[in-house]
C-alpha positions in Angstrom: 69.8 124.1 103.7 73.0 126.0 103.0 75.0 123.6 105.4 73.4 120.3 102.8 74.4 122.8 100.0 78.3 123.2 101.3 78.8 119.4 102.4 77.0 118.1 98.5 79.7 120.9 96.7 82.7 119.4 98.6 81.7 116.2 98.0 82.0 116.3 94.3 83.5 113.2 92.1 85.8 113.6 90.1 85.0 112.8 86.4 86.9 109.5 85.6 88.2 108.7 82.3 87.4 105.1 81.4 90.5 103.5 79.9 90.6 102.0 76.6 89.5 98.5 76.4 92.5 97.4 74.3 94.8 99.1 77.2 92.8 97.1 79.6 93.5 93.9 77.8 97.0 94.8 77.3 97.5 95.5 80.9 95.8 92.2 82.2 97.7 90.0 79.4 101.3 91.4 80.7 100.5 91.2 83.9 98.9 87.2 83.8 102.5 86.8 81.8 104.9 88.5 84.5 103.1 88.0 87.2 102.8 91.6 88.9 100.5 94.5 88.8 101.2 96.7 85.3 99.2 99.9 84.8 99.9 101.5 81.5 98.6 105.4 81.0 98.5 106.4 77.2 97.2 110.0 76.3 95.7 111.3 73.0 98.8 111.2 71.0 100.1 108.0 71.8 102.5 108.8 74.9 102.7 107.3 78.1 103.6 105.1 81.2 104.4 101.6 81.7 104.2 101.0 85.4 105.0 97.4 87.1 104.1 97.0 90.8 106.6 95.4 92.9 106.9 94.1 96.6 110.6 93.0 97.0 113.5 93.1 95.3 113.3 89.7 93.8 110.5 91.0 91.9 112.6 94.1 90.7 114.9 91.5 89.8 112.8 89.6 87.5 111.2 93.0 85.9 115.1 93.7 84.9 115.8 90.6 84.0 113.0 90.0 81.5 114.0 93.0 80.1 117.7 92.3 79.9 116.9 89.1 78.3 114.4 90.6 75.8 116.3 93.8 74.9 
């Protein structure tokens, strides 16, 4: 009993946050527009992280580029 006791503890999830639906929709809209993964991470008060997903530099390139262009 204490061995199923040990094993159940370690195998514990961790609590997941569900993200914002509006995030969500934000997320999937830029990425159907670019064409690559994008994973934004907002906390509490409004700060965060805009990643984009890339496989090779010609996808770098075009991140840059469409922010060169739009900036």
């Amino acid at each position: 009993a204490e061995n199923f006791v040990k094993i159940f503890k370690n195998k514990k999830q961790k609590s997941r946050i569900s993200k914002d639906s509006n995030i969500t929709a934000l997320e999937l809209s830029i990425s159907n527009k670019i064409g690559l993964n994008v994973d934004i991470q907002n906390n509490k008060r409004n700060k965060g992280r805009i990643s984009f997903e890339y496989k090779d530099l010609n996808q770098l390139n075009k991140i840059i580029e469409i922010i060169k262009k739009n900036y």
